[in-house]
C-alpha positions as a Python dict, from the first residue, in 0.01 Angstrom:
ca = {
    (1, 'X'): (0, 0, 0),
    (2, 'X'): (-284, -30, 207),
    (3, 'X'): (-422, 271, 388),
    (4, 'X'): (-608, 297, 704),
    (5, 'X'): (-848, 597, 832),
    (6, 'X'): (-863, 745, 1134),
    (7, 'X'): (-1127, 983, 1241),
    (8, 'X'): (-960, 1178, 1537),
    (9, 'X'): (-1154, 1414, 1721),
    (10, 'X'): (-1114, 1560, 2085),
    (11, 'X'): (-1269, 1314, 2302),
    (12, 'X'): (-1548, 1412, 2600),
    (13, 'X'): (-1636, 1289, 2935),
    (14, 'X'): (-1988, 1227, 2771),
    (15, 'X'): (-1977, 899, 2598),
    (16, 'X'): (-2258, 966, 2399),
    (17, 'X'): (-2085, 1251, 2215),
    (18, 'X'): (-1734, 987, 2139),
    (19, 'X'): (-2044, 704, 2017),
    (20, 'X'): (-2153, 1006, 1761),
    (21, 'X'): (-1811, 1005, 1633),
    (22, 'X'): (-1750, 627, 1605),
    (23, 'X'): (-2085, 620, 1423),
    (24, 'X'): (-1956, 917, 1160),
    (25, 'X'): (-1677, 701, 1157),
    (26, 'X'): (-1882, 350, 1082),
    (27, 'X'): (-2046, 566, 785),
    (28, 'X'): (-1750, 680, 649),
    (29, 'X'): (-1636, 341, 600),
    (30, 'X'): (-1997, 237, 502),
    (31, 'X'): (-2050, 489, 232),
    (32, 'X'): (-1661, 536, 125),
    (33, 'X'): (-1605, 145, 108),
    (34, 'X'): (-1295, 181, 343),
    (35, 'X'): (-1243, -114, 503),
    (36, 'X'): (-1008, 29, 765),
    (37, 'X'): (-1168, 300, 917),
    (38, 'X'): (-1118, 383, 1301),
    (39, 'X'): (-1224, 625, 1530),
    (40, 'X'): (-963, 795, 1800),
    (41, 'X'): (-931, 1092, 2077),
    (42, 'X'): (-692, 1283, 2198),
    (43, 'X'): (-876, 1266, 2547),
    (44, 'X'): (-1164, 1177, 2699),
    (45, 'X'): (-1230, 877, 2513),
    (46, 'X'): (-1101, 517, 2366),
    (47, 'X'): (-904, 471, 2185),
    (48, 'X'): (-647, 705, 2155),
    (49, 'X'): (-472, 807, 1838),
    (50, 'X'): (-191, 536, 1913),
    (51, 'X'): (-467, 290, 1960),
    (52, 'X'): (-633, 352, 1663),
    (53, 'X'): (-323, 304, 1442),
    (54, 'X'): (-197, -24, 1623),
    (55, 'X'): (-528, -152, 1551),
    (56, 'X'): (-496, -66, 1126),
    (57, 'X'): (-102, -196, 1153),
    (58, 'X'): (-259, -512, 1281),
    (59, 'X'): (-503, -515, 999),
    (60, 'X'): (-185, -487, 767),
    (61, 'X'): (-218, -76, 677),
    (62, 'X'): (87, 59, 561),
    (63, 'X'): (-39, 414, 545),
    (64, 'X'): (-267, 596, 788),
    (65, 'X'): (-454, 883, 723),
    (66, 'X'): (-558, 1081, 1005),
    (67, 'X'): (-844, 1327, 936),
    (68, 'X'): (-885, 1605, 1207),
    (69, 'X'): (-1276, 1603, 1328),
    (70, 'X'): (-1210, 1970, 1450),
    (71, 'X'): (-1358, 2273, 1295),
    (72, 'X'): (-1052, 2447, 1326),
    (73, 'X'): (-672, 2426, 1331),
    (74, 'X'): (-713, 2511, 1721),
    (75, 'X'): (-397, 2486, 1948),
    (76, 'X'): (-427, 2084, 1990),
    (77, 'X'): (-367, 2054, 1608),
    (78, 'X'): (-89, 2285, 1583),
    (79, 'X'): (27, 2151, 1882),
    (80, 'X'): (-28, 1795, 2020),
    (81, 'X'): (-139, 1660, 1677),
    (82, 'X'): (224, 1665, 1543),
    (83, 'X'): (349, 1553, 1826),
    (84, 'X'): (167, 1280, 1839),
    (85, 'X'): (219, 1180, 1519),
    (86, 'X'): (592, 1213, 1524),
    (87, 'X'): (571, 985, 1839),
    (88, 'X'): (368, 715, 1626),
    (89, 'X'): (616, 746, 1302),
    (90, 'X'): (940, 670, 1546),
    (91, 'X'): (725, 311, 1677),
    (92, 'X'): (617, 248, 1324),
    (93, 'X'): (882, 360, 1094),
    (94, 'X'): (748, 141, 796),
    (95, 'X'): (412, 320, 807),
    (96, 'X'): (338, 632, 662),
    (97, 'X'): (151, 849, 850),
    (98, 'X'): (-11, 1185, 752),
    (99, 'X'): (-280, 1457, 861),
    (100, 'X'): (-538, 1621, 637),
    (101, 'X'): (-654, 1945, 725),
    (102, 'X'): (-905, 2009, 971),
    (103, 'X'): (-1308, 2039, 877),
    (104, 'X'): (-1296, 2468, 867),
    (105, 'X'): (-1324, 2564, 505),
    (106, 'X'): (-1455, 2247, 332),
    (107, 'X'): (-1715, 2380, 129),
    (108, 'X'): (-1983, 2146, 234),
    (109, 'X'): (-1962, 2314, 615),
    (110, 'X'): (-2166, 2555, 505),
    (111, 'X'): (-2417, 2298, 333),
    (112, 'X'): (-2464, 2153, 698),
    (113, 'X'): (-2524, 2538, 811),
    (114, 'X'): (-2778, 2572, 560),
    (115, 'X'): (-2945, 2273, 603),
    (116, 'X'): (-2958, 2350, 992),
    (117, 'X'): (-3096, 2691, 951),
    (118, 'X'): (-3359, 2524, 726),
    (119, 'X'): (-3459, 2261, 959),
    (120, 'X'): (-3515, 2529, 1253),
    (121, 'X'): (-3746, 2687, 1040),
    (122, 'X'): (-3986, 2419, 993),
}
């Protein structure tokens, strides 16, 4: 089985903010050594979640995972996430498709607090 990534995130009308999360996902795949890595958005930006996973079904994944880059399991993960996803599973029904949780309470979050609140003291 070969699994894909996808690093889905809201989206913005600022493209620098969507290029900061197609970099995060460029160093995922980097530093993991996933060679099927995408980025996605549910608005606001290219591609969308669909996108992303027709472009690892064309690179032969079997099984996505889709990793919420939300803090929080907000409205448009409760919501539209599983949705979306159901959508997807119907057009690929040989591809297995799930959701980790979203970023909120992954112990390193508070790391990248710290290490914020450091930095604005120097």
């Amino acid at each position: 089985m070969t699994t894909g990534f996808v690093v889905f995130a809201h989206g913005s009308s600022i493209a620098s903010a969507n290029d900061a999360v197609r970099a995060v996902a460029v160093e995922m795949a980097r530093r993991g050594g996933f060679p099927l890595v995408e980025a996605a958005f549910l608005e606001g930006g290219s591609p969308d979640l669909a996108g992303a996973v027709e472009r690892l079904a064309a690179r032969a994944a079997s099984r996505v995972v889709v990793i919420p880059y939300f803090l929080t399991l907000g409205l448009h993960l409760h919501r539209d996430l599983p949705r979306i996803v159901e959508g997807l599973s119907r057009i690929h029904p040989g591809m297995e498709i799930v959701v980790t949780p979203p970023l909120d309470g992954h112990p390193a979050l508070c790391d990248v607090l710290l290490a914020r609140a450091r930095e604005s003291l120097d």
